[in-house]
C-alpha positions as CSV (number, residue, x, y, z in Angstrom):
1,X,9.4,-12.8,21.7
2,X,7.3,-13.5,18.4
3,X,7.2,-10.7,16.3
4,X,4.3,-9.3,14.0
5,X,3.7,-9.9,9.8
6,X,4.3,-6.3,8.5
7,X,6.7,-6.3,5.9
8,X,8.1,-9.7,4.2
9,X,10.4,-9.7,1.9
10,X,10.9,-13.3,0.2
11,X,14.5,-15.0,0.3
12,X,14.3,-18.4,0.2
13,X,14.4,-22.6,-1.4
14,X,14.4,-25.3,-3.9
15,X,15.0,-28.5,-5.3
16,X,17.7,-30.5,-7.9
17,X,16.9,-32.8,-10.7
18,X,17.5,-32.3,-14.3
19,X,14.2,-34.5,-15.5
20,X,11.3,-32.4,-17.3
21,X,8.0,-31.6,-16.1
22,X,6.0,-34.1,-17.6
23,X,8.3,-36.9,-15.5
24,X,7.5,-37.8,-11.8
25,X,10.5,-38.4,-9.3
26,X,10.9,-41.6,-8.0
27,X,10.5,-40.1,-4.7
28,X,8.9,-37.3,-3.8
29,X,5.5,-37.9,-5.5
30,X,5.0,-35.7,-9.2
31,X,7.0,-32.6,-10.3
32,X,4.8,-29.5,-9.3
33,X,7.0,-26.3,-10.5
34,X,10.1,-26.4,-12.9
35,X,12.3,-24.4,-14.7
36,X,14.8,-24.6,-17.3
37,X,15.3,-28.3,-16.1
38,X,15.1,-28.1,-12.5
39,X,12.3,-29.3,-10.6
40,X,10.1,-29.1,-6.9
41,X,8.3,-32.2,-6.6
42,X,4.7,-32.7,-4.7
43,X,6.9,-34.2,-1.6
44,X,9.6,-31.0,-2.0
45,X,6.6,-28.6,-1.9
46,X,4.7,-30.3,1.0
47,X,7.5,-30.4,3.1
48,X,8.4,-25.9,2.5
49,X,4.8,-25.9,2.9
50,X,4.6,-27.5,6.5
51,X,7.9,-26.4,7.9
52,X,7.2,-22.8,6.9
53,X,3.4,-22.5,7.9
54,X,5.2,-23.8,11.4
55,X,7.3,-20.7,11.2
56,X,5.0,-18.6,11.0
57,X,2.7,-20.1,13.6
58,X,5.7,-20.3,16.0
59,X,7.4,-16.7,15.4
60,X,4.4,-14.1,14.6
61,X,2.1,-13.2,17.4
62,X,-0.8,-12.4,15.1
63,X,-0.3,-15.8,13.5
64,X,-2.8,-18.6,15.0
65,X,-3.3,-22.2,14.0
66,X,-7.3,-22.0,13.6
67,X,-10.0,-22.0,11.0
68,X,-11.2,-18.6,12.1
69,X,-7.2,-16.5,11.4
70,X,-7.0,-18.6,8.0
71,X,-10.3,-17.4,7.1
72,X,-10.2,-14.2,7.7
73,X,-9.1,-10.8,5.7
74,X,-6.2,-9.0,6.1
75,X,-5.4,-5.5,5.1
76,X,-4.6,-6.2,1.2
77,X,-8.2,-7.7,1.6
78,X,-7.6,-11.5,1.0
79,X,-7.5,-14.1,3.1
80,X,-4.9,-14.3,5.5
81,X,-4.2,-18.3,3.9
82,X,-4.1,-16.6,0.8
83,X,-1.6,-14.2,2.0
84,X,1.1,-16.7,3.8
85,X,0.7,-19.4,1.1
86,X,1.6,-17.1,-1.7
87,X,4.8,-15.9,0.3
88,X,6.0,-19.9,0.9
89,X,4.9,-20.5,-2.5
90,X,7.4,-17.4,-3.3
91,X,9.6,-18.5,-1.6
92,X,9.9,-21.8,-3.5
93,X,9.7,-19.9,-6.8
94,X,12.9,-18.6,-5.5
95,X,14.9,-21.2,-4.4
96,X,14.1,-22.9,-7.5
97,X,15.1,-20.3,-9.9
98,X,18.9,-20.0,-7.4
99,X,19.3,-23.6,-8.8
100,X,19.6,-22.5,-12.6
101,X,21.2,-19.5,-11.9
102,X,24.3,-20.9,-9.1
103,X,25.2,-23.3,-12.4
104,X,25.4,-20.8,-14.5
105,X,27.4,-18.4,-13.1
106,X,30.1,-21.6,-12.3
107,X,29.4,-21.8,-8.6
108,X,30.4,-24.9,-6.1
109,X,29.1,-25.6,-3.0
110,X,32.2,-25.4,-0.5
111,X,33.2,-28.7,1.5
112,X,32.2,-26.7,4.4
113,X,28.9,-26.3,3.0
114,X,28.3,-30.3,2.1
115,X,29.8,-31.5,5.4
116,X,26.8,-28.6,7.5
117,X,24.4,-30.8,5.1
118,X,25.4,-34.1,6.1
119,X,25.7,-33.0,9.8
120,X,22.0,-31.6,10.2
121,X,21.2,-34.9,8.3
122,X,23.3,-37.2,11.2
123,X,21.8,-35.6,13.8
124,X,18.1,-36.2,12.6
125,X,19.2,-39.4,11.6
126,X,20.0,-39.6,15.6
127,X,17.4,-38.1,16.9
128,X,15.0,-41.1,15.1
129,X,17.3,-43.5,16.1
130,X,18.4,-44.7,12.7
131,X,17.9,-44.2,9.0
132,X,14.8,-46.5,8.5
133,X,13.3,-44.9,11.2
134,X,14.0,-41.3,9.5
135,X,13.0,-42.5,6.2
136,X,9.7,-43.7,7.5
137,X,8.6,-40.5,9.4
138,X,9.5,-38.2,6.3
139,X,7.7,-40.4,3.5
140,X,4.5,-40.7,6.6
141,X,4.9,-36.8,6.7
142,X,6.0,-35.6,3.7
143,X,6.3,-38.6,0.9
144,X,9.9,-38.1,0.6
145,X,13.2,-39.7,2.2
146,X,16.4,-38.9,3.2
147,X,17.9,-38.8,-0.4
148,X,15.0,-36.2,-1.0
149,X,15.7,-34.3,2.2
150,X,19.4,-34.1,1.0
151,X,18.4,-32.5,-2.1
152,X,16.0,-29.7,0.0
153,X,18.9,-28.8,2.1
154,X,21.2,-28.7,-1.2
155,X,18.9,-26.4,-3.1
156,X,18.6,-23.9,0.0
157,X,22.3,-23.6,0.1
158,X,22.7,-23.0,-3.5
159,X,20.1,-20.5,-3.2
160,X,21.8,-18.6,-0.1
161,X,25.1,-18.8,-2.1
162,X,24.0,-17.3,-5.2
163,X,21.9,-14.2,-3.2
164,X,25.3,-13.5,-1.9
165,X,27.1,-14.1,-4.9
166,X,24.9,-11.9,-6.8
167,X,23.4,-9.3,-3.8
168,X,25.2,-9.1,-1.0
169,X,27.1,-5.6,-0.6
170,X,30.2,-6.8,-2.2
171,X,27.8,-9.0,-4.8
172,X,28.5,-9.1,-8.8
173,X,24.9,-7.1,-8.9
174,X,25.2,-5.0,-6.2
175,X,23.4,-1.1,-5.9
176,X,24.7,1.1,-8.1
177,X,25.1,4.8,-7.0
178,X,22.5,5.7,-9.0
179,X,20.2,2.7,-8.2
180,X,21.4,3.9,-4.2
181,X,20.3,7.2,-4.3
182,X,16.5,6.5,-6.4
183,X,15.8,4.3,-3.4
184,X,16.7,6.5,-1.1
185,X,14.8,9.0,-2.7
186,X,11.9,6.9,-3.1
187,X,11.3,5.0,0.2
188,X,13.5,7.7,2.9
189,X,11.6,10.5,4.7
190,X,12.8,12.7,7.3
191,X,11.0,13.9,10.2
192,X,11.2,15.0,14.2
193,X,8.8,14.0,16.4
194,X,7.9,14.4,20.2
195,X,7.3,11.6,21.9
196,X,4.5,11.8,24.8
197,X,3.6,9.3,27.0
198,X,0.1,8.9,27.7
199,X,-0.7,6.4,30.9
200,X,2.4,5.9,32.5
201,X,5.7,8.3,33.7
202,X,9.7,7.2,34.8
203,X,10.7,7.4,38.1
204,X,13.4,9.2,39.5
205,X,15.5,9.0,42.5
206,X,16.0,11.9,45.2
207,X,19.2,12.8,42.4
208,X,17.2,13.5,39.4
209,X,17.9,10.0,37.9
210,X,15.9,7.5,36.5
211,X,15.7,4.4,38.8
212,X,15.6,1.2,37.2
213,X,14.6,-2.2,38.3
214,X,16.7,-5.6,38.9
215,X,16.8,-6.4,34.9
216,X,17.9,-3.2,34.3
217,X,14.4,-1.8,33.0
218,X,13.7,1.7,34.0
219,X,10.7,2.0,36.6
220,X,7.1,3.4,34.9
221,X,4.4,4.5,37.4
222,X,0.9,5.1,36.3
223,X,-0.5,8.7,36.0
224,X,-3.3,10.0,38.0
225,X,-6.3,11.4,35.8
226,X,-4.4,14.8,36.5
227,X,-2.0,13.9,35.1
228,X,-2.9,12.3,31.9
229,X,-4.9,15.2,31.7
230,X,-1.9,17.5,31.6
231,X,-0.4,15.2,28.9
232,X,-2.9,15.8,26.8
233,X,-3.3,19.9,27.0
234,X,0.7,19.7,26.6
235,X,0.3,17.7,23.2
236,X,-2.0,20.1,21.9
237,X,-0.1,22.7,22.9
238,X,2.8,22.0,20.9
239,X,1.1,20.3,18.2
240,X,-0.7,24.1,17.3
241,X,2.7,25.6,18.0
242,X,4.1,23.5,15.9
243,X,1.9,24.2,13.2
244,X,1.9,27.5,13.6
245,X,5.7,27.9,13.0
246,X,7.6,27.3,16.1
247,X,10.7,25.5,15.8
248,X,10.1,21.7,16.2
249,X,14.1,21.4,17.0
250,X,13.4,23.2,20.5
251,X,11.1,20.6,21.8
252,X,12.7,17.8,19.8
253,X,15.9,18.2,21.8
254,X,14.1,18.3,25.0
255,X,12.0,14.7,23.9
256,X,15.5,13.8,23.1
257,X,16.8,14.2,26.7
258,X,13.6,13.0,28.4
259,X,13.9,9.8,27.1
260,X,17.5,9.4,27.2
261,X,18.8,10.1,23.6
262,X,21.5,12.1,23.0
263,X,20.2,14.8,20.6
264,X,23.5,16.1,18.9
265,X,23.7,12.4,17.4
266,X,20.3,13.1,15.1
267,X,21.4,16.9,14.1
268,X,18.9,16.6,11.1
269,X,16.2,14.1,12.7
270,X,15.2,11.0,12.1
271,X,15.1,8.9,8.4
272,X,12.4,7.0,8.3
273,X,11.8,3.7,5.5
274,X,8.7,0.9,5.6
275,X,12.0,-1.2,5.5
276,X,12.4,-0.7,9.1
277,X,8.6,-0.8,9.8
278,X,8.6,-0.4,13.7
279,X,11.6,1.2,14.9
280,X,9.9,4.2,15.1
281,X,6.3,2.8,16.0
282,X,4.2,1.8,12.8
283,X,2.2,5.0,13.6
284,X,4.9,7.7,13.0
285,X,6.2,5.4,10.6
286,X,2.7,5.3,8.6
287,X,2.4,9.1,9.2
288,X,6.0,9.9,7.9
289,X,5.6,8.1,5.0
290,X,2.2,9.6,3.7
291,X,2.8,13.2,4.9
292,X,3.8,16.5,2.8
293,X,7.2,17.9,3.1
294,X,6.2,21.2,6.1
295,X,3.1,18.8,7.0
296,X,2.4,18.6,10.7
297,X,0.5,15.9,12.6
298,X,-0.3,14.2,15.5
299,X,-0.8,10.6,15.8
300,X,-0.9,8.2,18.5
301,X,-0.8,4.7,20.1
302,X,-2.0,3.0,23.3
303,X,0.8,4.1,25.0
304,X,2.0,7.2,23.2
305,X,1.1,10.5,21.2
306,X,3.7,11.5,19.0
307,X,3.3,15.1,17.3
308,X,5.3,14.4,13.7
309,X,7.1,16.9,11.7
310,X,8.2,16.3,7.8
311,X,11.4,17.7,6.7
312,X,13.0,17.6,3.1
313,X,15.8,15.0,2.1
314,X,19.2,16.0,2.8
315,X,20.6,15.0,-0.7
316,X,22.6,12.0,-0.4
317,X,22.4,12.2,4.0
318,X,23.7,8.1,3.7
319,X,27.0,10.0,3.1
320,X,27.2,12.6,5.2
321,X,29.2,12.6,8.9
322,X,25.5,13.3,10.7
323,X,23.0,10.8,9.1
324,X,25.3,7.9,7.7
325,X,24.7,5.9,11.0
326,X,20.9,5.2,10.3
327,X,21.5,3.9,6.6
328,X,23.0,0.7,8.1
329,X,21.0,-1.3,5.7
330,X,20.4,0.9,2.6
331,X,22.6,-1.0,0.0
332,X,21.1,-4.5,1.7
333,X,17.4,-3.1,1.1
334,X,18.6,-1.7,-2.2
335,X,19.7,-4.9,-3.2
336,X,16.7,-7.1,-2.4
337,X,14.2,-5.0,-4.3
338,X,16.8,-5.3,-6.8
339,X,16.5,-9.0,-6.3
340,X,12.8,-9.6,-6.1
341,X,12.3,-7.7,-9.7
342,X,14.8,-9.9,-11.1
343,X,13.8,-13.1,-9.5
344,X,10.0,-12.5,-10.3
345,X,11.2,-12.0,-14.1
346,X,12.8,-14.9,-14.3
347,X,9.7,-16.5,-12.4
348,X,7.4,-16.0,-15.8
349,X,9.6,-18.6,-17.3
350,X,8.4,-21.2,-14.0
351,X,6.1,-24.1,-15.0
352,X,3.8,-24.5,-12.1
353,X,1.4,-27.6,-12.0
354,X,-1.5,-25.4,-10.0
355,X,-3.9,-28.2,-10.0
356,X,-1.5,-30.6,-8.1
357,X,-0.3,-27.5,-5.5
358,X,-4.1,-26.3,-5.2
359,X,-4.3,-29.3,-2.9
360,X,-2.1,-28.2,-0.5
361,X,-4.0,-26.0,1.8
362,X,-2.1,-24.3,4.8
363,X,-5.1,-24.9,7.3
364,X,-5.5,-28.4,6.6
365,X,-1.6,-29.1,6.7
């Protein structure tokens, strides 16, 4: 199932020769970004460019392949080309700066890690039916060869390797416990919501059970116009309960049940982050985020209203026996805004040849 573009966060590639930017590589067409030696070449840049626009187009549902997507305006009010080519282009920034940084911190690339390399290559190198063959398809598609190639998958291990060197959990630059705790400060807020659905209701057996269907789904019939009607005048019900100081918890637990949650395992709510955009529906999420502590409101979807309560912080709830179990990621989101400000430091320092990569445009590739 393709996903949708809400939140990226750039990890990514790059490229290995120690010639400077005024030189061209003998294959690969001219050098187009470098820094402190290292270098992307026209060919290295085409290729990210191509295989990553085909990412997008393959694994985002709100991606399409057309004049009219490219064209248009996205939230941040550019271009939605705009938008994905500065993330590749990112991403490339990246990789190249991984380069620099694995050889100075002493790092080797494992025999493991070469033999991968030279497996993907053999099994291209199959797939075309022999190395001339290869060679001609990547220089028709990309101006590069298999020597090139080598290099791209090279500089995208080096890159992975020195992430986890550097920010992994266990990483030489990992969160501190003060860095921890000003990100979960910063990006965390708690809430309790009721969830209400608007169109559609389970069904249960003569037992009181929900039936489900041969995949394992539960069974949803429609509602009559009664009956959505009913929804409705129950939502605003609570919701000017709510607000008027009942106790959220009461009907919480109940929306907990309904739906088949266990309630005692979120004793304080839920804690919500834009790092985990839509576990919690991008509406609540949105409204959770942008609320006052004691705020209540009531939001909805196609399918759902949801009446949202803010709570406080519980200081330091990524410790505690109740909450730890939704912090899962904390230290890995910790670390990779950690990452990106460090990265796009280093990336002032990048030569970038912007009139050779201006050419390069995403709806044309």
């Amino acid at each position: 199932m393709k996903s949708k573009i809400i939140k990226i966060i750039s990890i990514l590639l790059t490229v290995l020769c120690l010639i400077p930017m005024t030189a061209c590589s003998s294959a690969g067409g001219e050098v187009v970004m470098g820094y402190e030696g290292y270098t992307v070449t026209e060919g290295m840049y085409l290729y990210w460019m191509k295989t990553w626009k085909d990412h997008y187009v393959t694994n985002y549902s709100d991606v399409e392949d057309t004049d009219a997507f490219w064209s248009s305006l996205n939230e941040s009010g550019v271009t939605n080309e705009e938008y994905i080519t500065t993330n590749i282009k990112t991403r490339i920034r990246y990789y190249l700066i991984g380069q620099a940084l694995f050889d100075q911190y002493g790092l080797e690339l494992s025999a493991e890690s070469k033999a991968d390399i030279q497996a993907d290559l053999d099994a291209q190198i199959e797939y075309f039916g022999s190395k001339s063959e290869y060679n001609s398809y990547l220089d028709k598609e990309y101006g590069i060869n298999l020597s090139v190639l080598e290099k791209i998958y090279t500089y995208e291990e080096k890159y992975t390797q020195v992430y986890e060197y550097l920010y992994s959990t266990t990483g030489k630059l990992t969160a501190s416990t003060a860095e921890l705790d000003e990100y979960y400060q910063s990006y965390y807020a708690r809430v309790k919501y009721v969830m209400f659905l608007k169109n559609t209701k389970y069904v249960y057996d003569e037992e009181g059970k929900r039936v489900t269907d041969s995949s394992g789904y539960y069974k949803m019939e429609d509602l009559t116009e009664e009956e959505q009607a009913q929804v409705t005048a129950t939502v605003n019900e609570v919701f000017d309960a709510v607000k008027g100081g009942a106790d959220v918890a009461d009907y919480f637990e109940e929306y907990m049940t309904e739906f088949g949650f266990d309630a005692t395992a979120y004793p304080n709510g839920f804690y919500i982050t834009a790092d985990e955009y839509t576990q919690h529906t991008a509406e609540v999420t949105n409204a959770a985020l942008s609320m006052e502590v004691g705020e209540v409101r009531l939001v909805e979807n196609d399918a759902c209203y949801f009446v949202v309560q803010k709570f406080d912080l519980i200081d330091q709830a990524y410790n505690t026996e109740a909450d730890s179990d939704q912090f899962t990621y904390l230290v890995s989101y910790c670390n990779s805004e950690k990452f990106i400000k460090h990265f796009e430091e280093l990336s002032k320092n990048i030569d970038i040849k912007d009139d050779l990569i201006s050419q390069y445009r995403l709806k044309d590739l």
